[in-house]
C-alpha positions in Angstrom: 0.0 0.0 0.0 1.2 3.6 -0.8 0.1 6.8 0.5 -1.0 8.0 -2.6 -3.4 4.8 -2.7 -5.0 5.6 0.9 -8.2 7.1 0.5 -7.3 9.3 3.8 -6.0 13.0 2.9 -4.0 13.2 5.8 -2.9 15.0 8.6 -1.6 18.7 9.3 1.9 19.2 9.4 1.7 21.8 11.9 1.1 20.6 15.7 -0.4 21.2 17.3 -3.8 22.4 16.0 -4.2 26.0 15.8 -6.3 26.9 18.8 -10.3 27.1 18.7 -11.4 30.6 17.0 -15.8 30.7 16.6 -16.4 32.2 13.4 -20.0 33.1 13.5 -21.5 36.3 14.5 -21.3 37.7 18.2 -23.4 40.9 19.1 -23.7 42.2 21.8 -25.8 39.3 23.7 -25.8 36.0 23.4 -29.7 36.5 22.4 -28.2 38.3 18.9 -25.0 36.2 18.4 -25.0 32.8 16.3 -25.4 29.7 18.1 -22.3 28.8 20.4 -19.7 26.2 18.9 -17.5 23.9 20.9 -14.0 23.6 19.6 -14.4 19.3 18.8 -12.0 16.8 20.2 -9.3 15.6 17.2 -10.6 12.7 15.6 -8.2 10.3 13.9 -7.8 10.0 10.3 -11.1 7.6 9.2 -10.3 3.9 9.4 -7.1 4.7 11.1 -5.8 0.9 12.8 -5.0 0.7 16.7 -1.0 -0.5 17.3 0.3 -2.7 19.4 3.9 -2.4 19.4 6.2 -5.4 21.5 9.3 -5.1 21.8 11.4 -7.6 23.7 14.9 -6.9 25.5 18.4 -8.6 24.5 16.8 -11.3 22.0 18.9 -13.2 19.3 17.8 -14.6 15.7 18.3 -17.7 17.2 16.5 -17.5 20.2 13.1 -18.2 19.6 10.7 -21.5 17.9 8.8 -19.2 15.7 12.8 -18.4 14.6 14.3 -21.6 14.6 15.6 -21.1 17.9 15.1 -23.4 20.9 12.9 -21.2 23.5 8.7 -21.9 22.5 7.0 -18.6 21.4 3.5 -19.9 21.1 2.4 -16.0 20.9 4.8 -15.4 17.9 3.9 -18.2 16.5 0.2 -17.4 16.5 0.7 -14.0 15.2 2.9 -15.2 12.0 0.6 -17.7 10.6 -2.4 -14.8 10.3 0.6 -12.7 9.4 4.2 -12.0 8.0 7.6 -12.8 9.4 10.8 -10.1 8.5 14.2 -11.7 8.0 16.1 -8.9 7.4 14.8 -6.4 10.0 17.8 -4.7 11.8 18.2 -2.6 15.1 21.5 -0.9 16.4 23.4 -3.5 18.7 22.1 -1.5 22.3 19.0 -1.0 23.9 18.6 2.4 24.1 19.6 3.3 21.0 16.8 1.1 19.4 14.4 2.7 20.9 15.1 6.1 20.5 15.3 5.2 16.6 12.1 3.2 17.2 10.2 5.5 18.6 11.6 8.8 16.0 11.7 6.9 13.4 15.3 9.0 13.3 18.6 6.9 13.3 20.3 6.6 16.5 23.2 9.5 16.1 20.2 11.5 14.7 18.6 11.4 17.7 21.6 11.4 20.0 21.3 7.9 21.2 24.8 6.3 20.2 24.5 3.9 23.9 23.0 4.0 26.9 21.7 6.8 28.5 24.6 6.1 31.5 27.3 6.2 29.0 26.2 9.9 27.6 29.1 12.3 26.7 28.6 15.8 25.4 28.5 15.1 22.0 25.7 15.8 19.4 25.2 11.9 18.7 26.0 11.1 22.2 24.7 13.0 24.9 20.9 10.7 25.4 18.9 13.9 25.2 16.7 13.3 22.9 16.0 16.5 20.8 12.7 17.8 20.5 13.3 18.0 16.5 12.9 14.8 16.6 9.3 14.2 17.9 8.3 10.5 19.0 5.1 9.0 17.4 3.5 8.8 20.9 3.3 12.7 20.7 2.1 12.4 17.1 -0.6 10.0 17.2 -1.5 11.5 20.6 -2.3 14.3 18.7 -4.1 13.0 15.7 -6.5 11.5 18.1 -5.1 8.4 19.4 -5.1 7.4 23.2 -1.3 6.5 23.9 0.4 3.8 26.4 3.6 2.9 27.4 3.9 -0.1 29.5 8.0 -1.8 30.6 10.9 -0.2 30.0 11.7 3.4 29.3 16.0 3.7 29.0 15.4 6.9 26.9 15.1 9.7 30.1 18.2 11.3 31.0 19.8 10.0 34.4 20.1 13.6 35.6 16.4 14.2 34.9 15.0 10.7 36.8 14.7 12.0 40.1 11.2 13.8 42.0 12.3 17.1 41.4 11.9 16.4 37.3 12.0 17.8 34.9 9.6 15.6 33.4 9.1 16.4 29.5 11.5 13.7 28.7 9.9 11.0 30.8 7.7 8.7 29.1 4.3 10.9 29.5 6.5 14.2 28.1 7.0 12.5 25.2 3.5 11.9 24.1 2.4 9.1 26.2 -0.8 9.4 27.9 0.0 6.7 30.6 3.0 5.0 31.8 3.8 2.0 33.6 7.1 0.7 34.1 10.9 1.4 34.5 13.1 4.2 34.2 16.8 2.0 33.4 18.4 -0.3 31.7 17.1 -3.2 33.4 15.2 -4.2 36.6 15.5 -6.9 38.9 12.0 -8.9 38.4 11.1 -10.0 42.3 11.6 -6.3 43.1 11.4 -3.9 40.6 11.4 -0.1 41.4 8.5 1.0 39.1 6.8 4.0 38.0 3.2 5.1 37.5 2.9 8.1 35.3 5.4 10.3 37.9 4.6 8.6 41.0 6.5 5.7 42.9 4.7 2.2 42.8 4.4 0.8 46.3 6.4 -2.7 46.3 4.0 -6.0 45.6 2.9 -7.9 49.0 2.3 -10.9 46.6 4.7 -13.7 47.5 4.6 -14.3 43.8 5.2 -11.1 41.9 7.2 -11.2 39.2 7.6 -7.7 36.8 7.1 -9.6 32.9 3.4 -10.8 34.9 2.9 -7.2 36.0 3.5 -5.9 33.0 1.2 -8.0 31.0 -1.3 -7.1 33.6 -1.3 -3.6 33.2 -1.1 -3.6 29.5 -4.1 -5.7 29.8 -5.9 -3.2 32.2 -4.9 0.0 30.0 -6.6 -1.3 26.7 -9.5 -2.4 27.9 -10.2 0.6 29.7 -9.3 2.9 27.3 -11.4 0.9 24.6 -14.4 0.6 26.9 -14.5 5.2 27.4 -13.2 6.0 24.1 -14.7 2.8 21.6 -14.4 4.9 18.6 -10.5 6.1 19.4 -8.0 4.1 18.1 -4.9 3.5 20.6 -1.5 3.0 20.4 -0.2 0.3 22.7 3.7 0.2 23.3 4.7 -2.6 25.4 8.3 -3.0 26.4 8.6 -5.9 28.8 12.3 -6.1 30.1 12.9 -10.1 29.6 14.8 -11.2 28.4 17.9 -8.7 29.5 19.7 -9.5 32.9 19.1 -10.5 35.1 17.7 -13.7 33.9 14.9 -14.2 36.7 11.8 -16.4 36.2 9.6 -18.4 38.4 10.8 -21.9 39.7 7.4 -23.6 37.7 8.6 -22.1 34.0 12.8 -23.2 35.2 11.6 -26.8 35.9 10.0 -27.0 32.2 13.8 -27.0 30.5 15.3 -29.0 32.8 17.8 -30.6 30.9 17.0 -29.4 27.9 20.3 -27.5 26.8 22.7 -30.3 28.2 24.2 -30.2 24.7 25.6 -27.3 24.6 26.2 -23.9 23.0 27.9 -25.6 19.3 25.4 -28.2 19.2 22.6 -25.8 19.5 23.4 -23.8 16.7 24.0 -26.4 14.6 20.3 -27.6 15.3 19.4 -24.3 15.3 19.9 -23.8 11.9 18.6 -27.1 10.8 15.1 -26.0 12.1 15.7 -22.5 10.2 16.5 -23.7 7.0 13.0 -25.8 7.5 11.0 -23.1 8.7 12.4 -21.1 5.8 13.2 -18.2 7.4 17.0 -18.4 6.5 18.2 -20.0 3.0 18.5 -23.5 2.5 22.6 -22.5 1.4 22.9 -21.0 4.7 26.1 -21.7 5.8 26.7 -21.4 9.7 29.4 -19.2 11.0 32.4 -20.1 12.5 32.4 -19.2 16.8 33.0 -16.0 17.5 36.4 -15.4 18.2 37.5 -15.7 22.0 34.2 -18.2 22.6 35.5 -21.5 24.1 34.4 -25.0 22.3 32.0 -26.7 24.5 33.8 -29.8 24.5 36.6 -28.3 25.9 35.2 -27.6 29.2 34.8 -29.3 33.1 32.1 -31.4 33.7 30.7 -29.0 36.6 31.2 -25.8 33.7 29.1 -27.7 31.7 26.4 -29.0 34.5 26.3 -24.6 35.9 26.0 -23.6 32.0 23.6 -25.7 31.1 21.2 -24.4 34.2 22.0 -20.9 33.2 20.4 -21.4 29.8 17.8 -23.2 31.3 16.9 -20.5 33.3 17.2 -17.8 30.0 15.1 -20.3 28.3 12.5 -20.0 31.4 12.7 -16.0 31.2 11.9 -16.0 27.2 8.9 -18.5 27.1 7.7 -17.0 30.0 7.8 -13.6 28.6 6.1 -14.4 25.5 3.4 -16.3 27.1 2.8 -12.9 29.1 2.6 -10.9 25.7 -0.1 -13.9 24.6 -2.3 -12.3 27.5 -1.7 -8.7 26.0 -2.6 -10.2 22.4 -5.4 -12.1 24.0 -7.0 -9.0 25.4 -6.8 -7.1 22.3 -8.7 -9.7 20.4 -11.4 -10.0 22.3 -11.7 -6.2 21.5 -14.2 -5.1 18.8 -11.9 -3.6 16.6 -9.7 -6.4 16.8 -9.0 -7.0 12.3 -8.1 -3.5 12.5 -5.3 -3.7 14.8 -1.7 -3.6 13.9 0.3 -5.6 16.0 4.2 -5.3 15.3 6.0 -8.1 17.7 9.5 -6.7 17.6 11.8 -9.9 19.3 14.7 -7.7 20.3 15.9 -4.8 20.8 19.8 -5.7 19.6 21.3 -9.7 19.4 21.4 -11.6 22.7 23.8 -9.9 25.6 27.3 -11.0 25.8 27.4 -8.9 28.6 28.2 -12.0 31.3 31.5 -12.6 30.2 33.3 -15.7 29.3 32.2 -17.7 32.5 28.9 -16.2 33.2 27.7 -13.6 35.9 25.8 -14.0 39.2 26.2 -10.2 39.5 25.8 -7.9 35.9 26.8 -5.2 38.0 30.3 -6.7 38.1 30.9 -6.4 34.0 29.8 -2.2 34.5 32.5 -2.1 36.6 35.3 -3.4 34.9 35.5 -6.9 37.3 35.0 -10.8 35.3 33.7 -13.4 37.4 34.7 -17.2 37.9 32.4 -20.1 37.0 33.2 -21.7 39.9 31.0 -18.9 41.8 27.9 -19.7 39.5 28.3 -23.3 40.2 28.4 -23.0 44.2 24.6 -21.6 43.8 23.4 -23.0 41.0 20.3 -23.9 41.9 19.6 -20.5 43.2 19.6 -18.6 39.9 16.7 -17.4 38.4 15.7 -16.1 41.9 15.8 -13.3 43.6 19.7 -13.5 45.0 21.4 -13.3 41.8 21.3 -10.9 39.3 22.3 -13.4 37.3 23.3 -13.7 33.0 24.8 -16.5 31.2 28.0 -16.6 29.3 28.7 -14.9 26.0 28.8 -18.7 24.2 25.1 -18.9 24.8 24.7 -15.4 23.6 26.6 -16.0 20.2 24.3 -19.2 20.5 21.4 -17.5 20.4 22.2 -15.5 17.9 22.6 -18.3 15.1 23.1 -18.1 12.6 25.4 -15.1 12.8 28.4 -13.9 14.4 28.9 -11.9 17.5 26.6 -10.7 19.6 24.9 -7.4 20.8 27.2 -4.2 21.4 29.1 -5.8 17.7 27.1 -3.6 15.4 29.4 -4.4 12.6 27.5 -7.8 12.1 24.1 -9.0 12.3 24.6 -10.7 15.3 24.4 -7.6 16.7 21.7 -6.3 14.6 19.3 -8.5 13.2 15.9 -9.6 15.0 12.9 -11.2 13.9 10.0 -8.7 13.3 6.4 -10.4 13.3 3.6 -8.2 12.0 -0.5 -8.9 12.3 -3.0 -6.8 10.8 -6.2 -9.8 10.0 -7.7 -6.6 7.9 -5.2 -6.1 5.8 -2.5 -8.3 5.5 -4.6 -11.4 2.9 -0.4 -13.3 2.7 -0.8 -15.4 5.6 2.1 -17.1 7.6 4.7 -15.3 4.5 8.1 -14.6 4.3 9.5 -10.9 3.5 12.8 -10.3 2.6 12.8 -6.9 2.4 16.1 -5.1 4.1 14.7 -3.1 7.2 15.9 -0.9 9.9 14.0 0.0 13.4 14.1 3.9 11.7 11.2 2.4 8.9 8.9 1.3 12.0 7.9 4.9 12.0 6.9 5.9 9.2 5.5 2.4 8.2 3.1 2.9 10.9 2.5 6.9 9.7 1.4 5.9 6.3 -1.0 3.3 7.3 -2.1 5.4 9.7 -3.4 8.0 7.4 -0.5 10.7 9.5 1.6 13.5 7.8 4.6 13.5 9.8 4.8 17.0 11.1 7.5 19.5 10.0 7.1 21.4 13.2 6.1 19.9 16.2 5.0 22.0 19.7 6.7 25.2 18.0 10.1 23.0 17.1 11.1 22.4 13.6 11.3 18.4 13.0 14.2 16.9 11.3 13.4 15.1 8.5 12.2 11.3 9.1 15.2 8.6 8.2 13.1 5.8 7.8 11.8 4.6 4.9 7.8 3.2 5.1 7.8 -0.7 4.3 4.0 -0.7 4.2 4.5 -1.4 0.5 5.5 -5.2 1.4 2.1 -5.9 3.8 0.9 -7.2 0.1 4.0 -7.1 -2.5 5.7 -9.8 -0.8 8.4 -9.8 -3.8 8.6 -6.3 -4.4 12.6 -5.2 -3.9 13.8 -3.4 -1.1 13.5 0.6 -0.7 16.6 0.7 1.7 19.4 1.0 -0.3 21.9 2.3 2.1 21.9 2.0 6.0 25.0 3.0 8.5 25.7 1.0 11.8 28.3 1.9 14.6 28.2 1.1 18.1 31.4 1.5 20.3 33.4 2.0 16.9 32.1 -1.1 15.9 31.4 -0.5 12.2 29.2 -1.6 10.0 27.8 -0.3 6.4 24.9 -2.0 4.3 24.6 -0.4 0.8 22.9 -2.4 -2.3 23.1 -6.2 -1.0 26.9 -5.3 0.0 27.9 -5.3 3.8 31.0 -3.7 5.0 32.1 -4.6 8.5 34.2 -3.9 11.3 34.5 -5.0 13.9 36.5 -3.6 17.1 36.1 -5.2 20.8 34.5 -8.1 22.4 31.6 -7.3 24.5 32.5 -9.5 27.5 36.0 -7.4 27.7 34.6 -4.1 29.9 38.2 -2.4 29.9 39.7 -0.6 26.8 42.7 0.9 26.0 42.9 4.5 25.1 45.9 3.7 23.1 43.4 1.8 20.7 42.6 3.4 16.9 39.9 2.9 14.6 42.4 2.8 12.2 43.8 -0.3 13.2 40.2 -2.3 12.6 39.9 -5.2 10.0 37.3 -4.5 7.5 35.3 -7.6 6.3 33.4 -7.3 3.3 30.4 -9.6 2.5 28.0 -10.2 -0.4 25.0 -10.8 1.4 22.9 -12.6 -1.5 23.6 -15.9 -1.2 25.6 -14.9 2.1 22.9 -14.8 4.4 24.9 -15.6 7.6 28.0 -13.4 6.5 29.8 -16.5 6.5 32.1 -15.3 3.4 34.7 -12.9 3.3 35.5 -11.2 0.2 38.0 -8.5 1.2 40.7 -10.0 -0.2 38.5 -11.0 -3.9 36.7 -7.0 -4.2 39.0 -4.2 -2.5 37.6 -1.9 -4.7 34.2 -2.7 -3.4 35.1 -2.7 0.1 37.6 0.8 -0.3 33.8 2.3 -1.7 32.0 1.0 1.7 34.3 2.3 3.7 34.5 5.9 1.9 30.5 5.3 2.2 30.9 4.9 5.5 32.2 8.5 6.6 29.9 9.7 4.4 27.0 8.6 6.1 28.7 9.0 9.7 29.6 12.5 9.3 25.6 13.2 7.6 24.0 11.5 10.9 26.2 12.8 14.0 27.9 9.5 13.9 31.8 11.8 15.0 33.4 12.0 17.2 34.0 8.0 17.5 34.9 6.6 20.9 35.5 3.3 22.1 35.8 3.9 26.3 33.7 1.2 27.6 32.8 0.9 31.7 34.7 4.2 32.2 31.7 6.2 30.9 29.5 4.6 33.4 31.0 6.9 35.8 29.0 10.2 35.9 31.6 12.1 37.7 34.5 11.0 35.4 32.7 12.4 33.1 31.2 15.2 33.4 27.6 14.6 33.3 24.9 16.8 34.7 24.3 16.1 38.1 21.7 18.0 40.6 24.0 17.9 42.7 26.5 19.9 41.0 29.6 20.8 43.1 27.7 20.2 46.4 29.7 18.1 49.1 27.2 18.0 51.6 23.1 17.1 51.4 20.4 16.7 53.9 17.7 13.8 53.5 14.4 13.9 55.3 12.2 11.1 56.1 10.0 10.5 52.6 13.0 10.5 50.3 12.7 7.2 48.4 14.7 6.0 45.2 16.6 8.9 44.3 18.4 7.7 41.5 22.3 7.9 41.7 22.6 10.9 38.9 20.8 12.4 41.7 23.2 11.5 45.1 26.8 12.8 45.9 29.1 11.1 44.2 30.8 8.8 47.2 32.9 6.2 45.3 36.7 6.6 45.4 36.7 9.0 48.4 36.2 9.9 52.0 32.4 10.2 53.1 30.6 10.6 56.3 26.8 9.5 57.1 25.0 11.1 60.0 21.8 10.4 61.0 19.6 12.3 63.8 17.2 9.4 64.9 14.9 8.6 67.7 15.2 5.1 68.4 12.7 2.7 70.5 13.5 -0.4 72.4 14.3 -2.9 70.0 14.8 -0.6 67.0 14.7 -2.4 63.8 14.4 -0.9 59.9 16.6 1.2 57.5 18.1 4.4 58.2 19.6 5.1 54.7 20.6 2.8 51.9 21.7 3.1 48.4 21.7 0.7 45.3 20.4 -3.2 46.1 21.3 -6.5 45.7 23.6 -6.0 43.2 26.0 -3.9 45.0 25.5 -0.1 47.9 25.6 0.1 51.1 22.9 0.6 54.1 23.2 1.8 57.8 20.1 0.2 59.9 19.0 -1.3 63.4 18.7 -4.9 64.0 17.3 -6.0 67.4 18.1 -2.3 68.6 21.5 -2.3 67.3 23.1 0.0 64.7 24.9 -1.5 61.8 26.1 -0.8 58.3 26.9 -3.1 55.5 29.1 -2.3 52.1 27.5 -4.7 49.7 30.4 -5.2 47.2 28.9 -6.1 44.7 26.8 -9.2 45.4 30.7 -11.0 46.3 31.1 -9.5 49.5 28.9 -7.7 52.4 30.9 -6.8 55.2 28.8 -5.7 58.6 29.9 -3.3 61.0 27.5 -3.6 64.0 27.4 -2.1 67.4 27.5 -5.2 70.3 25.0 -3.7 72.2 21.4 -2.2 71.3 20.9 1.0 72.0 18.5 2.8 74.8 15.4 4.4 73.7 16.0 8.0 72.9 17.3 10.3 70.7 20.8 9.3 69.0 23.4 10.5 66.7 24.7 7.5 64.4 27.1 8.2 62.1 28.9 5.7 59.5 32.2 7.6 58.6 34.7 5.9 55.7 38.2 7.4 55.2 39.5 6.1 51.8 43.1 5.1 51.3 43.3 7.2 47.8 45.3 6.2 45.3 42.9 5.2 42.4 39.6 3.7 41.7 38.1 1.3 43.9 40.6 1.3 46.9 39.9 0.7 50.4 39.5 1.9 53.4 38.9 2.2 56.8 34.7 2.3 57.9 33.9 3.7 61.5 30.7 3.2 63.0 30.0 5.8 66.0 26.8 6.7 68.2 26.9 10.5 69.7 30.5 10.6 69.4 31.7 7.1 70.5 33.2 4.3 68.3 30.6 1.2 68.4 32.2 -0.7 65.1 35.3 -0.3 63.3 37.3 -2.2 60.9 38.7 -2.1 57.2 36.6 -2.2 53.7 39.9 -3.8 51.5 38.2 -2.8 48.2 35.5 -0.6 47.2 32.7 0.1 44.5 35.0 2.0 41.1 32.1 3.0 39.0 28.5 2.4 40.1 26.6 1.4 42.9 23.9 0.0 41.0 22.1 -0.7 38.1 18.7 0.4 38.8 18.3 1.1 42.2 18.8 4.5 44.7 18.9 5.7 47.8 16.0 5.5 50.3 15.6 7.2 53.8 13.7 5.4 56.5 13.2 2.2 54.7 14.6 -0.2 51.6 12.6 0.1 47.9 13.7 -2.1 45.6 15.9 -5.5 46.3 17.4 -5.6 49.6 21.2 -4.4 49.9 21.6 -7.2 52.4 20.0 -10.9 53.2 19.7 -10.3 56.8 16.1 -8.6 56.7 12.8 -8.5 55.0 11.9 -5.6 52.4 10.7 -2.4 52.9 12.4 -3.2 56.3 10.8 0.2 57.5 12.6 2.0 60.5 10.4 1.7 64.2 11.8 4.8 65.3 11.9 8.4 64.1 14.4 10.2 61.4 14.6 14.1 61.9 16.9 13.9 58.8 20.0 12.6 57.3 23.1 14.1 56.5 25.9 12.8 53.9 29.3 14.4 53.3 31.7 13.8 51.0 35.6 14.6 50.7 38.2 15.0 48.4 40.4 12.0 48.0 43.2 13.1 50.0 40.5 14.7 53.0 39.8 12.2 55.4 36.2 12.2 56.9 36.9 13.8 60.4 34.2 12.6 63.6 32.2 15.9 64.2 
């Protein structure tokens, strides 16, 4: 379909609306004026579809049965036999540069996305504030008449602006989203999520059998059928971003114990099978060749029994997280069928927002929160609790051989942008009332930028060229709405960029150019590194699905054009300055990043203050720091004082059985307590935790002093401290513990007995020690 073909005449391309003038006659009284008008609420564009648009966290090609892969999507499946399945749909290699291209319909540099919003630097492509040129379809259909939801995650609000004193335009309701339900990061521990309604704080889940993907679904569920039962004749759009399957892999016991045994084979044996199923299902080429492991990946033969026995339970547990996830998104698609309107509802399942995560290193994680900052792990550590993971302990995530695994056929994983391992996801798309080529195949080459304007042209909507006063940049995308019913029809996208972390990548007329730089499970970089020392790989991709073929060597000439191609387009999309500093820019400090806090060394907490995100707290790693609290303690005094960060690494200062105490939660590996040997009297009391670091670096120790009004209680030495970041997703509460606990000892929200007046923190420079006072 073409816009020229829709019957609609489309939308302005000025929003919003001018603002409601009555034209008839007014006299003097309304007894000799025209009748009154009422300006009319915007109406969509006649016949306009509702969207649902899934998209899933750190999937592979490989990954799931409606794929090839070995995880049962019973949901995907159902939706590509009344529909189509993409196998050549691309996204950027990181999370939250997908979605600020999926929802822009801009490319990634464009819309100054080029990682995470934690590793933002000050450059056009790179700083994660997303420009108001480049206006998200939320706030577009919103406007044409649409009721808008976004339900999971939301990694594309600055870190600086995630905190209760806003500013809110760039959380997910500023950005054109009527309601909201989910997180605000990267990703969330699923037992005990720190979630978000609209603005406000979601009290934690008494249910002993929460779990975030079944919360999700739930309020997805809620929000379309309430909105559809006020507003029948409005058409909605529905974005649900559950965060499975991205660490940690968590998933009830019941969906674990359905895979038990199931991957004993291994990671080379599953991609062989892998592909077998693919080449039957079709959706790779029968001459699909499989691609040698990923340089640095071990053989699974080569390893220990016990490696094998703890690897094999890790993907059983991934494999748990999946299935279970799209189960959940069955209840979404479930609900929306049983709508009215269902045969005019687009649903786009997007499996993926980048390859599967190498991000748990050669020997798997227990702890993510290690890799960000800069520490591997031992198998041997995964193996000692193995039958703990998937709970809520671990913030748990396989080794990069299962990743690579689950991206089969193709090499390397997310973060490697330079190949489709990195890129390339399955894309499933349902519409029963228009889409007549049932269960097909489309070939077409896609990018996440042509979801867009895909979904503006069926939609009957004009993009706008000035949106809330600000001039738009043009979209990138390129509408595939052509292929709903040409299935052979070629390809509009002649020429698409990639580049994350200086890997480099360059797809231009069925050539691919590629580059690629580091291996995602190394989190430490030299500086002394140059792009110019990269190996380009050049590939023919017809009749090279996989990339299995190098022809650098045969077609120099076609290669030295790629690469010429390749500036081009980086210099035309804010691709410059490249930079390839890895963990490092987690730091906020290091570098630069706005903080609220500014150049403050002192702040006062009051009872009330619950996750404050770090962007928002002194900066206390590598340094000297003193806590004081002014409390009024019971008999018996039990709860939180203060706390920052969770399970996955902070620290906490709280009374147990009337005694003060304060644990350093290194990163899931260690938690040191300090405690006081005898409980304190009821009364007013001064506690103070006080840590005088030894300097010399990142990540030292120190020495931790516990007082009460003046007098040592607990003492002793912290050998090696936090470098880069407390947490993932978690911040700092006063007076009682959100999120996953920082220690094992007691029960969430662990709420104090006693009274806070308030809480002071200090910080000092490296060479200051924190001084009793």
């Amino acid at each position: 379909m073409n816009a020229s073909d829709d019957t609609r005449a489309g939308t302005p391309d000025i929003l919003p609306r001018p603002d409601f003038h009555f034209h008839g006659q007014v006299g003097r009284t309304y007894q000799d004026s025209d009748p009154a008008q009422f300006p009319q609420p915007v109406q969509a564009p006649k016949g306009a579809p509702n969207v649902v648009l899934i998209l899933l966290d750190d999937v592979g090609f490989g990954q799931f049965s409606t794929f090839g892969g070995g995880v049962p999507s019973p949901t995907m499946d159902r939706l590509a036999a009344e529909g189509l399945r993409y196998n050549h749909f691309h996204t950027t290699a990181l999370c939250s540069p997908t979605r600020a291209a999926l929802i822009t319909g801009r490319n990634h540099h464009s819309a100054s996305f080029a990682g995470i919003t934690e590793l933002a630097t000050g450059y056009d492509g790179y700083c994660c504030v997303l420009p108001r040129s480049c206006g998200t379809i939320g706030e577009v259909l919103r406007q044409n008449g649409y009721m808008t939801a976004w339900i999971g995650k939301n990694h594309n609000t600055p870190t600086w602006e995630l905190s209760a004193a806003g500013p809110f335009d760039r959380w997910a309701n500023g950005l054109g989203f009527d309601y909201f339900y989910g997180f605000n990061a990267g990703d969330m521990n699923h037992w005990n999520p720190l979630l978000f309604e609209n603005r406000d704080l979601v009290p934690a889940s008494d249910d002993p059998e929460y779990h975030l993907t079944e919360d999700l679904a739930d309020k997805a569920v809620a929000w379309v059928r309430r909105a559809k039962s006020i507003a029948p004749d409005r058409p909605y759009f529905l974005y649900v971003a559950p965060g499975a399957t991205h660490a940690p892999h968590q998933a009830p016991q019941a969906w674990i114990d359905r895979f038990k045994g199931q991957f004993d084979m291994g990671w080379d044996a599953y991609r062989e099978q892998t592909l077998e199923r693919q080449k039957k299902l079709g959706v790779v080429p029968a001459d699909t060749d499989l691609t040698e492991r990923s340089k640095g990946l071990p053989a699974w033969e080569g390893l220990e029994p016990d490696q094998k026995a703890v690897y094999a339970r890790m993907m059983e547990v991934f494999a748990a997280y999946g299935a279970q996830v799209d189960a959940a998104m069955g209840r979404v698609i479930d609900a929306v069928k049983a709508l009215p309107d269902a045969d005019n509802t687009i649903i786009l399942y997007i499996a993926g927002d980048n390859g599967s995560s190498a991000e748990g290193g050669l020997e798997g994680s227990l702890n993510e929160n290690l890799f960000f900052n800069g520490f591997p792990e031992k198998w041997q550590d995964n193996f000692v609790v193995m039958h703990e993971l998937g709970g809520p302990k671990h913030f748990n995530h396989f080794p990069s051989s299962w990743a690579h695994a689950m991206n089969t056929p193709f090499q390397w994983t997310k973060q490697v942008a330079s190949h489709f391992g990195g890129t390339r996801n399955p894309l499933i798309i349902s519409w029963p009332e228009r889409i007549k080529d049932k269960g097909a195949l489309r070939e077409q080459f896609l990018h996440v930028i042509d979801i867009v304007p895909t979904l503006y042209e069926v939609c009957g909507i004009t993009a706008p060229c000035v949106l809330n006063g600000i001039p738009q940049k043009d979209i990138e995308g390129i509408s595939f709405a052509f292929s709903f019913e040409q299935g052979d029809a070629p390809s509009k996208r002649r020429t698409q960029y990639f580049e994350l972390g200086v890997n480099r990548g360059l797809y231009h007329d069925g050539w691919m150019a590629s580059a690629p730089s580091f291996a995602p499970w190394i989190p430490n970089r030299s500086e002394d590194w140059s792009p110019d020392q990269q190996v380009w790989e050049l590939y023919k991709l017809d009749g090279d699905f996989s990339q299995a073929h190098d022809l650098a060597a045969e077609h120099p000439d076609k290669l030295r054009e790629l690469q010429d191609l390749w500036w081009v387009e980086a210099a035309k999309y804010s691709v410059l300055p490249l930079d390839w500093r890895a963990v490092i820019r987690m730091n906020a400090e290091a570098m630069g990043r706005p903080s609220l806090v500014g150049k403050r060394t002192q702040v006062t907490y009051y009872p009330g203050m619950v996750a404050l995100p770090d962007a928002a707290c002194l900066p206390m790693l590598n340094k000297s720091w003193k806590i004081i609290a002014q409390v009024e303690v019971p008999a018996g005094a039990e709860g939180m004082i203060i706390t920052q960060g969770g399970s996955e690494g902070g620290y906490g200062l709280y009374m147990k059985d009337g005694k003060p105490a304060f644990v350093y939660n290194f990163l899931g590996q260690e938690r040191p307590v300090f405690s006081a040997e005898k409980a304190l009297p009821p009364g007013k009391a001064h506690i103070e935790a006080r840590f005088d670091y030894d300097g010399g670096g990142m990540g030292k120790g120190g020495t931790l002093t516990l007082a009460v009004d003046g007098h040592t209680v607990a003492s002793g030495r912290l050998e090696r401290t936090i470098p880069i970041q407390f947490s993932i997703g978690e911040g700092l509460d006063i007076g009682l513990d959100t999120g996953s606990a920082v220690d094992w000892s007691y029960t969430l929200p662990f709420r104090f007995t006693g009274t806070i007046d308030h809480v002071d923190v200090e910080i000092y420079p490296e060479k200051t020690a924190a001084t009793s006072g």
